[in-house]
N, C-alpha and C positions, 0 to 999 in steps of 0.2 A: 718890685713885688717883695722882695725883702726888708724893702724899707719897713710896709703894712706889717708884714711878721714882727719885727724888731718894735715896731711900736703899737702892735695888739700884745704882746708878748711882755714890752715896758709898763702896760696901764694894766695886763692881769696881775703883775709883780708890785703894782703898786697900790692895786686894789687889795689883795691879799693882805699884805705887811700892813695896810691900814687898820684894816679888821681885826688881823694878830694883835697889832699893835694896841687895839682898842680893847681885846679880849684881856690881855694880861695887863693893861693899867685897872682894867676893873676887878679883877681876880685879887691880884696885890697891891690894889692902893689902901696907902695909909689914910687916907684923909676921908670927909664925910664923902654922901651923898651928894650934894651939891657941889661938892669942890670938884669930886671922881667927873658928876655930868659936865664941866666947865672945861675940865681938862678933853676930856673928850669932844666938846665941841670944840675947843682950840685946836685938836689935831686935825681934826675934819676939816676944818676952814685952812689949813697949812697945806692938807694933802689934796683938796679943791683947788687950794693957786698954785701947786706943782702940776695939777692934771690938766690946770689950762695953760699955763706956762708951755708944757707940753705939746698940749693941741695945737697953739700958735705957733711952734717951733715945724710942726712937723706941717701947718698950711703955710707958712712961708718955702719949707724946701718944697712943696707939691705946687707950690706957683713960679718957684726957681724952676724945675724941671720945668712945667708948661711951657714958661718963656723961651726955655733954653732948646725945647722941641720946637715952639713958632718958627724960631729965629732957623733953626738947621732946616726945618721944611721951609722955608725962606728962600735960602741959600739952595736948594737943592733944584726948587721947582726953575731957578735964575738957570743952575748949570742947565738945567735941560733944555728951557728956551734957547739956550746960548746955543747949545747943539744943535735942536731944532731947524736954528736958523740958518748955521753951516751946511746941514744937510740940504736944507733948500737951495743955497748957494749955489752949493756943487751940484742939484740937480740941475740949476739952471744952467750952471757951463755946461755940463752934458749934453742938452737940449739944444741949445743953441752949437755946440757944435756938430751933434747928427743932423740937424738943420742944415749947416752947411756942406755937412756930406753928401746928403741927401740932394741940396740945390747942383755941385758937383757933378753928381749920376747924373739928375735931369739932364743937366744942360751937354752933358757930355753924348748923353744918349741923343738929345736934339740933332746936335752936330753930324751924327751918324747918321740920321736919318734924312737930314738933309743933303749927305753927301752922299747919300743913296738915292736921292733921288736925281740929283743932275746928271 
């Protein structure tokens, strides 16, 4: 979010200083009327290829970041599956051995019952 500050904050600064700039070459130029418009269309067209220079500078670090968030929500959703799958794991040993606890009781109680009956 700071970036947006720093670079709404670089294009008001450079918006300004153009305009300044533009104000006092026309205030104080020495030369005609046509040379004064020339000059100022020169700067214009100078402070146009800073502002895109700019632009491009600042959608290259906003496609850096993007990728650079892909790539960690990448990585991220990976550790989770990885856990995910441990956690299954180990439910499954669980399982499988209250299973055999449980066949244990059975069979144990069977045996009880049967030697309660003879």
């Amino acid at each position: 979010m700071s970036d947006n500050n720093e670079f709404g904050a670089f294009m008001s600064g450079l918006l300004l200083g153009g305009i300044a700039g533009a104000i006092t070459a026309l205030l104080l130029a020495p030369q005609s009327g046509e040379e004064t418009r020339q000059v100022i269309i020169d700067k214009s067209i100078e402070i146009k290829d800073k502002a895109l220079e700019t632009v491009e500078e600042a959608r290259q670090r906003a496609e850096k970041a993007a990728e650079d968030a892909r790539i960690a929500a990448q990585e991220y959703t990976q550790k989770l599956q990885e856990q995910a799958k441990n956690i299954q794991e180990q439910g499954r040993v669980i399982l499988e051995e209250q299973k055999q606890k449980i066949d244990k009781v059975a069979k144990g109680g069977k045996k009880a019952d049967d030697g309660a009956e003879a």
